[in-house]
C-alpha positions as CSV (number, residue, x, y, z in Angstrom):
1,X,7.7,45.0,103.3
2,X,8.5,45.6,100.0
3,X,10.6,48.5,99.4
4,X,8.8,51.8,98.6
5,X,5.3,50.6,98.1
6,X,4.0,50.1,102.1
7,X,2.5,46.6,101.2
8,X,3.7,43.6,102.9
9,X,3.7,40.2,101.3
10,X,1.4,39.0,103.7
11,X,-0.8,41.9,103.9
12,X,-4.3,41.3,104.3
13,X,-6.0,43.0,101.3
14,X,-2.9,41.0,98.8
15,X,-4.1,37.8,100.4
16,X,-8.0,38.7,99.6
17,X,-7.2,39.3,95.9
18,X,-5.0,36.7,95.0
19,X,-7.6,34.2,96.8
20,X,-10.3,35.8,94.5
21,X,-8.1,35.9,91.5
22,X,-5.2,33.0,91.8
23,X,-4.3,32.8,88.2
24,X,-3.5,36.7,88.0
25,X,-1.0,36.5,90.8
26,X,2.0,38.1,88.8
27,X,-0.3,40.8,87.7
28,X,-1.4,41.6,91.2
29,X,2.0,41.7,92.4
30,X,3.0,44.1,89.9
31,X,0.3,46.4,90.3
32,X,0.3,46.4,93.8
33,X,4.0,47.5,93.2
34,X,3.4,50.6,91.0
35,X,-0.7,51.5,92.3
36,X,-1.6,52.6,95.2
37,X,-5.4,53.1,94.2
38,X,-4.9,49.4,93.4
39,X,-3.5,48.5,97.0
40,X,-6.2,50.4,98.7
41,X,-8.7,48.7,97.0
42,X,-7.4,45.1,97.7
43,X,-7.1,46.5,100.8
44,X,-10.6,47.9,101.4
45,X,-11.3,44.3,99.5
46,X,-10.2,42.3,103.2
47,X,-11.7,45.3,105.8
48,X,-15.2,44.2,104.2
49,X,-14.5,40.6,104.0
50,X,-14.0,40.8,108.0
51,X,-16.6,43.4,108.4
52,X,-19.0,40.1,106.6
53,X,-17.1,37.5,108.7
54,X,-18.2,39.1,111.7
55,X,-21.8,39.9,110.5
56,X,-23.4,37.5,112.8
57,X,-22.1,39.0,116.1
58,X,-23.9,42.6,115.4
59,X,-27.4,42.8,116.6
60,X,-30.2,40.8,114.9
61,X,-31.9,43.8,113.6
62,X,-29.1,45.2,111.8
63,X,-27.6,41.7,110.8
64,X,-29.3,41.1,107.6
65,X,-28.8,44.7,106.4
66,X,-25.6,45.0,107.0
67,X,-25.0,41.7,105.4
68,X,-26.2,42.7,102.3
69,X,-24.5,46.0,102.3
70,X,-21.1,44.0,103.2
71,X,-21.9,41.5,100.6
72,X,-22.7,44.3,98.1
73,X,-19.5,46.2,99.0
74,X,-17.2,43.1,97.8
75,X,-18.9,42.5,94.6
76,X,-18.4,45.8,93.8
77,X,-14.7,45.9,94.8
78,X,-14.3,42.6,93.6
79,X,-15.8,44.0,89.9
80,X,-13.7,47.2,90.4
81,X,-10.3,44.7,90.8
82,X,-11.3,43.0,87.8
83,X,-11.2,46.1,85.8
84,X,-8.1,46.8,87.0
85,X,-6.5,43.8,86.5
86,X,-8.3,43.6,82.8
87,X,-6.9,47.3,81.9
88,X,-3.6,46.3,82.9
89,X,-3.7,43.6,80.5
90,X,-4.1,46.7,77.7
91,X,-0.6,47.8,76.2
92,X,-0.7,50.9,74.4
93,X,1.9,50.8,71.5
94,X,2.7,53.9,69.9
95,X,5.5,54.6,67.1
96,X,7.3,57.5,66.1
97,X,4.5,58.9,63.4
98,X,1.2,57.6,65.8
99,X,0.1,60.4,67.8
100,X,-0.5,58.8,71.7
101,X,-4.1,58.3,72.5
């Protein structure tokens, strides 16, 4: 575990994320570091990706609904990471004289 953030390296929502975004790895380590709204949703990001994995056991008149939904759920958390990890990217620079925005 790393110390003070309750994420372990081999947590399950760290693994989802750097599989969907590999070349962002130091990013995602340092946000999962200092963001828990980030760590929850990586980790909401893996629950979903097992919830799909497991689509086919439910019952055949539920299957192809819930697939959608499940399918719908990670492209929106995988959009939502994105944002994050683009946002992070941003580095606000402010001098003595410019006001913070």
């Amino acid at each position: 575990m790393t110390e003070g953030t309750g994420f372990e390296t081999g947590d399950g929502g760290l693994a989802s994320v750097l599989r969907r975004f590999p070349t962002h790895a130091a990013q995602i380590h340092a946000l999962m570091e200092r963001s828990e709204n980030f760590r929850t949703m990586c980790e909401d990001l893996a629950l979903v990706e097992q919830a799909l994995l497991t689509v086919d056991q439910m019952p055949p008149d539920i299957r192809d609904d819930r697939r959608r939904e499940f399918a719908e759920l990670v492209d929106g958390l995988t959009a939502e990471i994105a944002r994050a990890l683009s946002d992070a990217k941003v580095v606000s620079i402010t001098g003595k004289n410019t006001p913070p925005r």
